[in-house]
Backbone bond lengths (Angstrom), bond angles and torsions (degrees), N, CA, C in turn:
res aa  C-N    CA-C-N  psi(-1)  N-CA   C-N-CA  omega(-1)  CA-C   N-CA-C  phi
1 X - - - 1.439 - - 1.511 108.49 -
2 X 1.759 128.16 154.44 1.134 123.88 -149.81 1.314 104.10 -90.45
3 X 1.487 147.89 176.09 1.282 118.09 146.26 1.118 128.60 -66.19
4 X 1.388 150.76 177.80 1.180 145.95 155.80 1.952 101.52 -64.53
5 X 1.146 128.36 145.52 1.698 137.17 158.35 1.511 108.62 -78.81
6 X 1.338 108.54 -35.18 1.399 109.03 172.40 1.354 141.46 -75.50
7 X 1.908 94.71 -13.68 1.817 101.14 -177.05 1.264 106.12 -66.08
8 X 1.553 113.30 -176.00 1.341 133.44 -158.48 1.717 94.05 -84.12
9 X 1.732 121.77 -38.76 1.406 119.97 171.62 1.276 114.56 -59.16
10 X 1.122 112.67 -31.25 1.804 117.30 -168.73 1.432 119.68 -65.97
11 X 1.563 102.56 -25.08 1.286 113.37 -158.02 1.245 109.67 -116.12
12 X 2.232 113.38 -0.13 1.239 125.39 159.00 1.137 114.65 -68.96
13 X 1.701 117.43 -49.55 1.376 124.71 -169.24 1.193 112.86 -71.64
14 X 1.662 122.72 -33.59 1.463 107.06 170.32 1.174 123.71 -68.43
15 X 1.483 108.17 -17.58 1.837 100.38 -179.42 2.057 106.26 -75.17
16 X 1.389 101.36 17.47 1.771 81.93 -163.94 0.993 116.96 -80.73
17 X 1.967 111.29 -22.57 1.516 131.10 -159.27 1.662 107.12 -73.87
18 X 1.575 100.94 -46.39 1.739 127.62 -172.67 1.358 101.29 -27.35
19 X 1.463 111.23 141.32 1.346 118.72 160.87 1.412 113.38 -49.11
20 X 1.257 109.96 -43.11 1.646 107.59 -172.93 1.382 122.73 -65.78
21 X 1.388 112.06 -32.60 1.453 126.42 171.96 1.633 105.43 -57.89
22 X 0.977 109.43 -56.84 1.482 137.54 168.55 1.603 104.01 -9.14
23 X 1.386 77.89 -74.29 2.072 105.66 -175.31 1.319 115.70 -60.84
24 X 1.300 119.29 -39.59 1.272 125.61 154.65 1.129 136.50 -38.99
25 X 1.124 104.84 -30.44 1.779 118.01 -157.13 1.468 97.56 -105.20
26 X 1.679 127.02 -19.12 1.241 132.27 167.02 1.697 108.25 -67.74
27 X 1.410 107.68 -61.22 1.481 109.52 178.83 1.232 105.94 -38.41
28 X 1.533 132.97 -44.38 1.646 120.98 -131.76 1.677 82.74 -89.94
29 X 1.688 115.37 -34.94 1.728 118.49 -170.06 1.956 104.85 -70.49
30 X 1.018 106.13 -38.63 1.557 119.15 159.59 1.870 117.58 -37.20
31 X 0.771 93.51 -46.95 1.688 124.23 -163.50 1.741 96.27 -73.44
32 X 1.297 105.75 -54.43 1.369 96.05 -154.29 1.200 101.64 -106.37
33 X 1.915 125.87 6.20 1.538 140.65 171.02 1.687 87.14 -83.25
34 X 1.256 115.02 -47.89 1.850 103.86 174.22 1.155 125.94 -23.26
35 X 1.355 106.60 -40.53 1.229 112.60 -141.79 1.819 98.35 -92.24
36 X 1.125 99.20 -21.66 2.062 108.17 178.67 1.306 95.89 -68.39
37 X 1.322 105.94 169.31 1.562 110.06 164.86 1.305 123.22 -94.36
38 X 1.040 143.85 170.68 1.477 129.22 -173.46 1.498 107.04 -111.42
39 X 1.258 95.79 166.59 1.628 103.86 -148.75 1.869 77.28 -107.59
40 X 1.496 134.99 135.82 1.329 160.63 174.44 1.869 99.93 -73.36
41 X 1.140 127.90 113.60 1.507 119.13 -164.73 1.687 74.75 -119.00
42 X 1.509 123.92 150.37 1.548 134.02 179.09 1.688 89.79 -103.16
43 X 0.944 115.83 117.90 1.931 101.62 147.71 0.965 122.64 -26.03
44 X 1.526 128.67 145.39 1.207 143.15 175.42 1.715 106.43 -120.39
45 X 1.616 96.48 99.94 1.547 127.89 -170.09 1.824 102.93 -63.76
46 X 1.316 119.43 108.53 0.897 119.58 -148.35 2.033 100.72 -104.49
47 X 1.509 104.93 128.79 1.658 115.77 -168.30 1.461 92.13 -48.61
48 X 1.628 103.32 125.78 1.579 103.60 168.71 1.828 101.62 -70.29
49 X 0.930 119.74 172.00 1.444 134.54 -153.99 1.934 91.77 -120.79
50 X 1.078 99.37 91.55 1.408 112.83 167.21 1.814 145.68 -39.11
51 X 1.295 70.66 -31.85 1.596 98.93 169.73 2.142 111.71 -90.42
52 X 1.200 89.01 -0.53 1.445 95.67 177.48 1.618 121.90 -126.41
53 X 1.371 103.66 -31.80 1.663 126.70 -175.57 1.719 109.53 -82.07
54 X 1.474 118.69 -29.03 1.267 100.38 -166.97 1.904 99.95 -173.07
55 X 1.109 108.49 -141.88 1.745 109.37 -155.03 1.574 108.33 22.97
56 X 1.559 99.86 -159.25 1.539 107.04 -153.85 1.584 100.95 -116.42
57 X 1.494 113.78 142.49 1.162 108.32 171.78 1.385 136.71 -50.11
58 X 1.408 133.81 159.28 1.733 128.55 -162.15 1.504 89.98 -79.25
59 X 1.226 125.94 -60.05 1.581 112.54 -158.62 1.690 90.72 -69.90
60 X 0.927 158.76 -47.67 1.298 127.80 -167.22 1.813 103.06 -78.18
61 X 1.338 131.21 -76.16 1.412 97.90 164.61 1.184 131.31 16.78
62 X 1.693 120.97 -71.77 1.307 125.55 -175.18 1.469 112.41 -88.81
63 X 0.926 115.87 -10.17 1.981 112.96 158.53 1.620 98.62 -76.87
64 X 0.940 122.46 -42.43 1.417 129.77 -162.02 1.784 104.57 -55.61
65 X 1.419 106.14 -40.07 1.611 121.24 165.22 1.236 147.64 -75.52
66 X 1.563 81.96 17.43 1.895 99.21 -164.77 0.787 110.52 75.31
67 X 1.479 160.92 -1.35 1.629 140.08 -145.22 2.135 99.09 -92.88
68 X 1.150 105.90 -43.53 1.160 128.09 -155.89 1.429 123.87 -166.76
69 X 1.330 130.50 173.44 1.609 144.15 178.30 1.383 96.93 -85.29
70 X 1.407 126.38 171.50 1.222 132.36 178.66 1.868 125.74 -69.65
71 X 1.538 104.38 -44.15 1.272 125.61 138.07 1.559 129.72 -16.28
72 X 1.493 112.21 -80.63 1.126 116.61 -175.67 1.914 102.11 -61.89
73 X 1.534 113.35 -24.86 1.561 113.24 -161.56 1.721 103.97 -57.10
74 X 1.623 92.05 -45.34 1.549 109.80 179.69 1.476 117.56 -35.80
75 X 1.499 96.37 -55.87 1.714 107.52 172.31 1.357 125.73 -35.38
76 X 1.088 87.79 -62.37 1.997 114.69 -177.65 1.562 112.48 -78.29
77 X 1.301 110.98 -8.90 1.387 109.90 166.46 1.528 104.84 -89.27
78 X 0.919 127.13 -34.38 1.427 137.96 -156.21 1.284 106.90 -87.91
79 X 1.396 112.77 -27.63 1.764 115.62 -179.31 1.714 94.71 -111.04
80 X 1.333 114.68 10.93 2.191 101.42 155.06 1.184 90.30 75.48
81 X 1.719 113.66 53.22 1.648 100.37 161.56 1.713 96.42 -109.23
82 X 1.386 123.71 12.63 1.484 132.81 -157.81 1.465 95.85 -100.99
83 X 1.089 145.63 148.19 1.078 138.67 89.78 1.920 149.53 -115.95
84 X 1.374 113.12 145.54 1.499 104.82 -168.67 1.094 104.38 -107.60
85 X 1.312 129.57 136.95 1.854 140.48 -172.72 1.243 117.49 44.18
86 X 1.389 120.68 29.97 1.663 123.86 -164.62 1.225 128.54 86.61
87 X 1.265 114.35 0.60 1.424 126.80 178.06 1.513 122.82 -119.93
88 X 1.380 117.42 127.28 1.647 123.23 -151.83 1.972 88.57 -77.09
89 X 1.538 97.42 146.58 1.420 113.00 -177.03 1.182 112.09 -138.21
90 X 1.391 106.54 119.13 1.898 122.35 -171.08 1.429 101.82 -121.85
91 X 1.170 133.54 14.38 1.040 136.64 167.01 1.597 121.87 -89.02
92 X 1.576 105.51 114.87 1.446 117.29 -179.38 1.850 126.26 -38.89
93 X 1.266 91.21 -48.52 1.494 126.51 -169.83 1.585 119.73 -84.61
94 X 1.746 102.10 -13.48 1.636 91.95 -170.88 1.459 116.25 -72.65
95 X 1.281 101.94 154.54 1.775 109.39 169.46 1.210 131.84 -71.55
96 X 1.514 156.32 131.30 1.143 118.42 150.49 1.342 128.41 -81.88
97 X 1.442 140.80 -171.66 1.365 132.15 -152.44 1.788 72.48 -146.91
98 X 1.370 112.33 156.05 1.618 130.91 -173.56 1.575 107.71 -72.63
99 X 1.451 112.91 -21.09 1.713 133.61 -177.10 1.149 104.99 -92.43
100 X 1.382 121.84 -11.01 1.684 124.84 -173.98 1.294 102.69 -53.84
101 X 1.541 123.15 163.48 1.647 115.15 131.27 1.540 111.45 -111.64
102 X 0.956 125.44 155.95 1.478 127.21 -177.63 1.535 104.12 -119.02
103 X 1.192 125.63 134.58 1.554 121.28 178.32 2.079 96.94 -116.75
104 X 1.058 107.39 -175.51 1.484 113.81 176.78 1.602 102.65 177.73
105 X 1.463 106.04 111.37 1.142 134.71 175.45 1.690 100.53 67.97
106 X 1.792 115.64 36.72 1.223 110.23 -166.51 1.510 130.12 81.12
107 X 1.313 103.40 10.20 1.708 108.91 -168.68 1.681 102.69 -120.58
108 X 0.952 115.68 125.71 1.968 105.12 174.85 1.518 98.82 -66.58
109 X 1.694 95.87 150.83 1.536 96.47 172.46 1.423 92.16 -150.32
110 X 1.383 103.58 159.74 1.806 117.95 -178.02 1.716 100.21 -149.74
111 X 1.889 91.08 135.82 1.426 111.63 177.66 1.614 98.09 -37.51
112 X 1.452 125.90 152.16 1.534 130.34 171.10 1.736 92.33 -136.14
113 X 1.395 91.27 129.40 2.202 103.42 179.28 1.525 87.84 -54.34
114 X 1.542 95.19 134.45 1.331 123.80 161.31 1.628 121.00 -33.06
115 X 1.114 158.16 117.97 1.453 144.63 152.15 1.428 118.67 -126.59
116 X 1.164 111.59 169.15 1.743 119.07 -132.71 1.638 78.89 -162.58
117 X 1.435 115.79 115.18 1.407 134.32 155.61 1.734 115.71 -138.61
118 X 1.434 97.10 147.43 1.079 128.23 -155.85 1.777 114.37 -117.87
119 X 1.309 118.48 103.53 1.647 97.50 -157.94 1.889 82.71 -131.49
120 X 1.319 101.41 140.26 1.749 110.04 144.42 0.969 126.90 -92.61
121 X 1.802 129.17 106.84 0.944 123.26 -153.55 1.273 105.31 -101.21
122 X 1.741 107.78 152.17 1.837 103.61 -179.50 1.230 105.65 -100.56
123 X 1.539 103.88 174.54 1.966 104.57 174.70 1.497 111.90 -58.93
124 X 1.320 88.68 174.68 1.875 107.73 -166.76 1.304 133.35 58.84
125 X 1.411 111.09 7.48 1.415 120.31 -175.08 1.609 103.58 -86.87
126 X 0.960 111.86 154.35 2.044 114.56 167.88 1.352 106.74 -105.03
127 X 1.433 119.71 147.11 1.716 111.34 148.10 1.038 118.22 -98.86
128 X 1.669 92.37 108.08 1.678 93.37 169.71 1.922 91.30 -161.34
129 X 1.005 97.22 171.50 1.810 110.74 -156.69 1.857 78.66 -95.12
130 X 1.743 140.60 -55.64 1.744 113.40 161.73 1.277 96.96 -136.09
131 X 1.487 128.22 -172.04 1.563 137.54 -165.95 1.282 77.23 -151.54
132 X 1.552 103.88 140.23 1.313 134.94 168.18 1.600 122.61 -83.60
133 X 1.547 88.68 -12.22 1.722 92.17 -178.63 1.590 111.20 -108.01
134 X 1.391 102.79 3.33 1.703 99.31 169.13 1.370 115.37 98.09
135 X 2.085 119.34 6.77 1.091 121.05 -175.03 1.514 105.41 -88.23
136 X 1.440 131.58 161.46 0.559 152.13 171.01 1.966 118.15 -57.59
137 X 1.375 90.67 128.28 1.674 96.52 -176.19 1.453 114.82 -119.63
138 X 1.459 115.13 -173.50 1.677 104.18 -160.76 1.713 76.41 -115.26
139 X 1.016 133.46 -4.30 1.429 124.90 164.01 2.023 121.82 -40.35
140 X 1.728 85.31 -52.12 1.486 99.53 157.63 1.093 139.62 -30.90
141 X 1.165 103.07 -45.27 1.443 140.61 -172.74 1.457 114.01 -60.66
142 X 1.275 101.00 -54.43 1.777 124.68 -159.93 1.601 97.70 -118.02
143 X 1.291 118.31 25.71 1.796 111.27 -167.01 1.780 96.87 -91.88
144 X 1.567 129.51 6.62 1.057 129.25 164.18 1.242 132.52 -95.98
145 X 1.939 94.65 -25.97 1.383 112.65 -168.53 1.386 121.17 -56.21
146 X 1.208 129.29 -35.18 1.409 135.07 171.44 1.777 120.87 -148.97
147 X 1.363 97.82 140.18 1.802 106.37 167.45 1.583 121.53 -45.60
148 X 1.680 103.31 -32.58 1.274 111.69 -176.61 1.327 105.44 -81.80
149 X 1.843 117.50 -172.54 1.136 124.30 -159.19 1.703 99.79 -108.47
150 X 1.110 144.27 72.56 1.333 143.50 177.63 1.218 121.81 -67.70
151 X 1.331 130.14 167.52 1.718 117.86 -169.26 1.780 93.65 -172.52
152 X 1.351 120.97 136.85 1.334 125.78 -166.72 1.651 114.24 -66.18
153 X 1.165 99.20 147.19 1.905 100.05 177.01 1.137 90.97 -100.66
154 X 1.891 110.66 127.16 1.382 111.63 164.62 1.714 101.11 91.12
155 X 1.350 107.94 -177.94 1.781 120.36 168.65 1.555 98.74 -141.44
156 X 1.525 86.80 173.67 1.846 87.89 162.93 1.891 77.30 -168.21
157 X 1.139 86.54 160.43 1.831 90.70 -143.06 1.760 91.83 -83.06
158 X 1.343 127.24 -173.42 1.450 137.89 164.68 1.685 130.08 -34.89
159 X 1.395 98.59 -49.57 1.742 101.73 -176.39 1.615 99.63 -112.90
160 X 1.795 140.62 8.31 1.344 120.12 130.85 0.943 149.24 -43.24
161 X 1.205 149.47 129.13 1.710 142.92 179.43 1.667 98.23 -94.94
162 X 1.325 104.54 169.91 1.483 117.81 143.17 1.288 99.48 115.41
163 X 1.552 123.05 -163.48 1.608 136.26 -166.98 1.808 102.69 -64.68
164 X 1.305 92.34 132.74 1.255 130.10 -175.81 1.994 120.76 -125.53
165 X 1.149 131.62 78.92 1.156 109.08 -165.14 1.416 104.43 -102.28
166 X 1.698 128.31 160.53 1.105 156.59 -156.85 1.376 109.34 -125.51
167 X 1.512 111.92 123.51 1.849 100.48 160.39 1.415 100.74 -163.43
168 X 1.276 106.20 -175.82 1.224 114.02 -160.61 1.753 97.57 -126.53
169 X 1.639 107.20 13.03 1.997 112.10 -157.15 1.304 77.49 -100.76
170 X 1.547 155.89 99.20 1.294 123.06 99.32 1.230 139.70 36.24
171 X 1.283 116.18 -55.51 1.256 117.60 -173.61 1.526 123.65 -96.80
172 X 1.088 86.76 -40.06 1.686 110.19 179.56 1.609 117.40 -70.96
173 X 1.574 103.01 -33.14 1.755 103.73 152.50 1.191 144.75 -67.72
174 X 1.544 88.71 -33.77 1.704 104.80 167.30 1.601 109.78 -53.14
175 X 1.447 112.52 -48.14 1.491 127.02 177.19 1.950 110.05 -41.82
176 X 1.266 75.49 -69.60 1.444 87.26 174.38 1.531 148.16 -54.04
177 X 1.408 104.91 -11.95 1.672 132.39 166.24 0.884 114.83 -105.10
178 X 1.496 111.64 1.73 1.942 94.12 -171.52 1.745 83.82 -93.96
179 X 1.624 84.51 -173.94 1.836 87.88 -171.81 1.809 101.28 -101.58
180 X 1.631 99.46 -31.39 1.194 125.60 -169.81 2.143 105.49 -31.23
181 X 1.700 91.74 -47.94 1.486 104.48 -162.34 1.593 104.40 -89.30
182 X 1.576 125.83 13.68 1.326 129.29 149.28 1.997 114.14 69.35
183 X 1.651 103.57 15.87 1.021 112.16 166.84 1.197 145.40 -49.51
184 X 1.308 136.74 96.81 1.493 174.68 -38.93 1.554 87.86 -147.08
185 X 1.509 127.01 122.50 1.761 108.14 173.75 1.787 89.33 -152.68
186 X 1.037 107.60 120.63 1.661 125.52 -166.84 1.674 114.64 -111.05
187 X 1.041 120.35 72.21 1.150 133.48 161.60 1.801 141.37 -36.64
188 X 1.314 126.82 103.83 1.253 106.11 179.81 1.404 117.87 -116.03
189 X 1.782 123.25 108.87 1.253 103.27 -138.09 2.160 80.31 -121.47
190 X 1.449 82.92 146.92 1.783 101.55 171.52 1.433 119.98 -96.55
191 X 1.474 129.96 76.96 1.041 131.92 171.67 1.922 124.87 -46.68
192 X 1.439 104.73 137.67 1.701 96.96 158.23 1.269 140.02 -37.52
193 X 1.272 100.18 -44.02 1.038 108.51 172.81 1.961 127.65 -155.78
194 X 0.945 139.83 140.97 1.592 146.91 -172.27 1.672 112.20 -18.78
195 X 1.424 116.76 91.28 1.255 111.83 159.42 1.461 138.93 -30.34
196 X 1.536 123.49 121.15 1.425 98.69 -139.07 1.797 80.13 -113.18
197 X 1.521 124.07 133.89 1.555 126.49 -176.88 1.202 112.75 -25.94
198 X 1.456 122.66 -44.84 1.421 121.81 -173.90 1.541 119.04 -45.85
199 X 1.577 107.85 -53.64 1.520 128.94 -166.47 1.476 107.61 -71.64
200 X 1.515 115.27 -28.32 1.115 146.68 -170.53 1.687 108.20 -71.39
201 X 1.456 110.36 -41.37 1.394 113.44 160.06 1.025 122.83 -104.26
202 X 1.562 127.27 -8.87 1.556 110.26 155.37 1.138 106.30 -70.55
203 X 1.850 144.99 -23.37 1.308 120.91 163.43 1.562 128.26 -56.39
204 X 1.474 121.04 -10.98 0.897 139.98 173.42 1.431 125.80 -53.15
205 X 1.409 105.64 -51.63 1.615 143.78 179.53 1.208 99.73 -68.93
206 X 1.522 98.31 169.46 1.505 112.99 154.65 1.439 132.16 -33.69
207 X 1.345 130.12 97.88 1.922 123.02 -176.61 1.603 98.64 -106.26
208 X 1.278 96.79 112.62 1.372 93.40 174.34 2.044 108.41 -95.99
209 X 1.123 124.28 130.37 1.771 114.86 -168.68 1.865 110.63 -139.50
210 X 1.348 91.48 95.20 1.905 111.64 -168.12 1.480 119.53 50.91
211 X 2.000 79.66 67.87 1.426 113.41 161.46 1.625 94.23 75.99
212 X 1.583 150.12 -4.85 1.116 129.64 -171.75 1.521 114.44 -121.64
213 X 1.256 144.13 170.87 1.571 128.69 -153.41 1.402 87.18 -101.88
214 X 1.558 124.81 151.52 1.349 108.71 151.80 1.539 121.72 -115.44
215 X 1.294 133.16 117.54 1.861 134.52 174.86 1.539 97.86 -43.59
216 X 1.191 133.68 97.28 1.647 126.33 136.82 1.631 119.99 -83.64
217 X 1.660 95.21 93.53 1.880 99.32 -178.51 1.662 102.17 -46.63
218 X 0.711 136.57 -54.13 1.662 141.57 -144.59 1.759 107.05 -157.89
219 X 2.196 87.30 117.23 1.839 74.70 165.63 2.135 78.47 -138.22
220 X 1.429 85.50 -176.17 1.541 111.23 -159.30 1.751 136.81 177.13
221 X 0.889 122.29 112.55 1.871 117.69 166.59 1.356 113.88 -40.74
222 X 1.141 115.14 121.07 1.775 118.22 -175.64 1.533 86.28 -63.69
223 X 1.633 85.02 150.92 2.287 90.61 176.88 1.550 101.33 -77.81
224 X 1.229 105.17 149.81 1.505 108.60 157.71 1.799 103.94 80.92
225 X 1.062 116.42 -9.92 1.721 113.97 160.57 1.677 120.68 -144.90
226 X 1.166 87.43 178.96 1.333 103.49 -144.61 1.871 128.86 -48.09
227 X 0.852 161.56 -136.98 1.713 125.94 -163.25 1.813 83.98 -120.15
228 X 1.749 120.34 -19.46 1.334 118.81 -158.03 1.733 109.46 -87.24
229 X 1.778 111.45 3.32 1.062 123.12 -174.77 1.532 104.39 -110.23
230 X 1.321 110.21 128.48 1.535 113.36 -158.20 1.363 100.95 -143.89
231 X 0.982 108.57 137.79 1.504 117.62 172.93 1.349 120.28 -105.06
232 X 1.764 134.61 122.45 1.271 110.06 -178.66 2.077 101.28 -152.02
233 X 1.190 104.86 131.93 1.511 142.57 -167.71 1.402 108.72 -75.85
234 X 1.480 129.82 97.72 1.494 124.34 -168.90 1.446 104.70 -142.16
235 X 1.163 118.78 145.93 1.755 126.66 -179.18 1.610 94.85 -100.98
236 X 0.802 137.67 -32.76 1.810 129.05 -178.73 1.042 125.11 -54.60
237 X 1.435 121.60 140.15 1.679 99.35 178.74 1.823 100.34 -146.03
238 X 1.351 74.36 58.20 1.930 92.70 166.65 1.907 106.25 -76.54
239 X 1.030 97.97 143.22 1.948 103.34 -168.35 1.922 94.55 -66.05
240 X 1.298 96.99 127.61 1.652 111.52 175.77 1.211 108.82 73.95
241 X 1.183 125.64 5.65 1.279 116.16 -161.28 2.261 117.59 -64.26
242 X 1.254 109.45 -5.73 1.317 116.57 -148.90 2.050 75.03 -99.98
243 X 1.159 122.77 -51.16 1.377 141.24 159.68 1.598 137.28 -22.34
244 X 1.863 90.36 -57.04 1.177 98.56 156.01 1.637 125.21 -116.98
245 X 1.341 118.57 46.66 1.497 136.64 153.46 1.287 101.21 -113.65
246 X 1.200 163.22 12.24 1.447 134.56 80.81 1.525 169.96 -10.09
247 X 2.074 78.53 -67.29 1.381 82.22 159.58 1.685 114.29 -78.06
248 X 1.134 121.56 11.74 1.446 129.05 168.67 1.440 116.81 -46.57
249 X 1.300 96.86 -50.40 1.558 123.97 171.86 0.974 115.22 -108.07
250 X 1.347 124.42 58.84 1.561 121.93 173.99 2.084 131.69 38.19
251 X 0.906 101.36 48.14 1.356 105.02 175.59 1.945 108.04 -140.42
252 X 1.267 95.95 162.03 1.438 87.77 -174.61 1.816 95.83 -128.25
253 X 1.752 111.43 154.04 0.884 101.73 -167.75 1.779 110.35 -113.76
254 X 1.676 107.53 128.75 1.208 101.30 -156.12 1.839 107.52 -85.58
255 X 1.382 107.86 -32.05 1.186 110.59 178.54 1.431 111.53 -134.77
256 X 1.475 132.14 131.14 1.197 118.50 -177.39 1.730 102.88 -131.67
257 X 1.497 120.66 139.90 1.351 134.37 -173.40 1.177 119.69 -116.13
258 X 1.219 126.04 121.69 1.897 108.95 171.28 1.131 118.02 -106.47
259 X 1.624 114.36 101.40 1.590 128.11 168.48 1.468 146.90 -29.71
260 X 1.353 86.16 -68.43 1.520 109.95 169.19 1.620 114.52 -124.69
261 X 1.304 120.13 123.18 1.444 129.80 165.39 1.338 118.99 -110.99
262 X 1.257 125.71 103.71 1.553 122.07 175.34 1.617 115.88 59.97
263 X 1.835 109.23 33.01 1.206 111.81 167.69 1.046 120.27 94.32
264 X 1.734 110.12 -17.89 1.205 116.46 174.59 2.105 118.53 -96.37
265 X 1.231 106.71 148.56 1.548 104.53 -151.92 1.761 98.81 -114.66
266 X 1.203 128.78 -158.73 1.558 130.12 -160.90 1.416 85.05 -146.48
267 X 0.972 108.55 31.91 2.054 103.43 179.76 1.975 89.89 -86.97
268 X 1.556 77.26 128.16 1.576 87.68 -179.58 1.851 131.54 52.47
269 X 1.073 94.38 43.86 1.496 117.41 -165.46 1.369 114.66 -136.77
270 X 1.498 118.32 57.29 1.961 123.61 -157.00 1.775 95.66 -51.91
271 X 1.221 89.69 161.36 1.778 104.85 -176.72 1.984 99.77 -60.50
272 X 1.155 119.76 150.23 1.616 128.12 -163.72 1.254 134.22 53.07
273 X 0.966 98.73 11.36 2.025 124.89 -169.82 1.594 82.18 -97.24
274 X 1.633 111.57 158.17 1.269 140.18 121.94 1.524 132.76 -127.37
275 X 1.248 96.92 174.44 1.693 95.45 177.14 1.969 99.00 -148.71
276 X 1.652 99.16 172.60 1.597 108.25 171.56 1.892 101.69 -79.63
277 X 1.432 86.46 151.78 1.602 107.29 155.74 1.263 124.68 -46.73
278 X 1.401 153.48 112.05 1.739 121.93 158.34 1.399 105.19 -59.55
279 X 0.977 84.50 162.42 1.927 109.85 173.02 1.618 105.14 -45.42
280 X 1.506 112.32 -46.72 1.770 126.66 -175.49 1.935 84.72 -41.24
281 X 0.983 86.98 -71.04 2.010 118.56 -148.75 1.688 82.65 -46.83
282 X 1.365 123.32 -63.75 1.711 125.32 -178.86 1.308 118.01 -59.30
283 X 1.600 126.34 -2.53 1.669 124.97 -176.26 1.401 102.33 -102.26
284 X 1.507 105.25 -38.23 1.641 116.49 170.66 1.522 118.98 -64.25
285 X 1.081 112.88 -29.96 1.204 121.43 173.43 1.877 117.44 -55.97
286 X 1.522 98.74 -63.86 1.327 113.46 175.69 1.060 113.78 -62.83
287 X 1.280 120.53 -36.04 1.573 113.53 171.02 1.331 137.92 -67.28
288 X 1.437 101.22 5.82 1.940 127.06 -179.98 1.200 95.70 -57.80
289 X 1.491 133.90 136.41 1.425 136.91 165.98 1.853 115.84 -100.74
């Protein structure tokens, strides 16, 4: 026989499915979990992530080693020329940790302290880090100046004198050669013979020198000597270029000096001597735009 749908059971069991029954049946398990005591759970202090919390980023790291600017590091991180503890790293953002090892192109490398030398260089020297033919380099020169591995920003050719700077920043040289950042280069050049006003304001003008324009910020007769001593102010640093914006105009240049480089001067700095940067001279530097 069927049940009734209408008895008082019928109409228990259908209420069992109901959401509301449902809800009920949470309260009543609620109710009687009250009644236990509760169990004290401690946090679980979670490992900060090292690669996020602290050491120094990979592309500077690897500027930090001479290899390159921070920029170019990106590159070479990005195409798996990195690796940290044996494991290849394409990540922009990773940290290194002081326990790291860092390899590059398979080679270990370690941050080296920044240094900043400053040399007046005399004639006959070359820029170049060695010469194969046995000439004399400005490496010589500076082979005391630091433990680290330094290497010249810029050139200035064999029979130039004057400021020469040294570093070991990557980055800060790159700065410094480009033309873009309008870096300060002060010339004191000894002509054959007496600059004559005319030539003097076509240096003024437009110089165009194998097919390309050249910016001369500032030209001029040094005060107080003679008309063939000229002083002239250029951000370019195309090879000879101070040499052949002369012979542009027919003159040849017998002695040429570089004064001022990036603000920095030869005051008290005898010709083949160097010295360190102060800190002043290295904040100004970085602060070049």
């Amino acid at each position: 026989m069927k049940s009734n749908k209408n008895s008082s059971r019928g109409r228990q069991e259908g209420k069992k499915n109901t959401p509301l029954s449902r809800k009920r049946k949470k309260k009543t398990i609620d109710a009687k979990e009250s009644k236990t005591p509760k169990k004290e759970f401690k946090k679980i202090k979670e490992v900060s992530k090292s690669n996020e919390s602290s050491g120094i980023r990979l592309n500077k790291y690897i500027a930090n080693s001479g290899i390159c600017s921070r920029r170019e590091a990106d590159t070479y991180i990005e195409h798996g020329s990195v690796e940290v503890n044996g494991k290849l790293v394409t990540e922009m953002g990773y940290k290194v940790q002081p326990n790291d090892v860092v390899k590059f192109d398979g080679t270990s490398i370690t941050p080296e302290q920044k240094r900043y030398v400053l040399l007046n260089k005399p004639k006959n020297y070359i820029t170049t880090m060695d010469d194969d033919r046995g000439r004399k380099t400005v490496m010589e020169l500076v082979a005391n100046a630091s433990k680290e591995r330094i290497y010249p920003v810029g050139r200035l050719d064999r029979n130039t004198t004057g400021l020469l700077l040294f570093t070991n920043d990557g980055e800060l040289a790159k700065k410094l050669t480009h033309p873009k950042h309008n870096v300060r280069k002060l010339y004191h050049a000894s002509l054959d013979r007496k600059l004559d006003l005319k030539d003097l304001e076509k240096l003024r003008g437009d110089v165009i020198i194998e097919g390309r324009k050249v910016f001369i910020d500032a030209i001029s007769y040094v005060d107080g000597e003679p008309k063939s001593e000229v002083g002239i102010e250029i951000h370019s640093g195309r090879n000879r270029i101070v040499r052949k914006i002369f012979e542009h105009v027919g003159y040849k240049v017998k002695k040429l000096d570089r004064v001022i480089f990036a603000e920095l001067t030869k005051k008290n700095l005898p010709r083949g001597r160097w010295r360190e940067l102060t800190n002043q001279e290295v904040s100004n530097l970085q602060m070049l735009k």
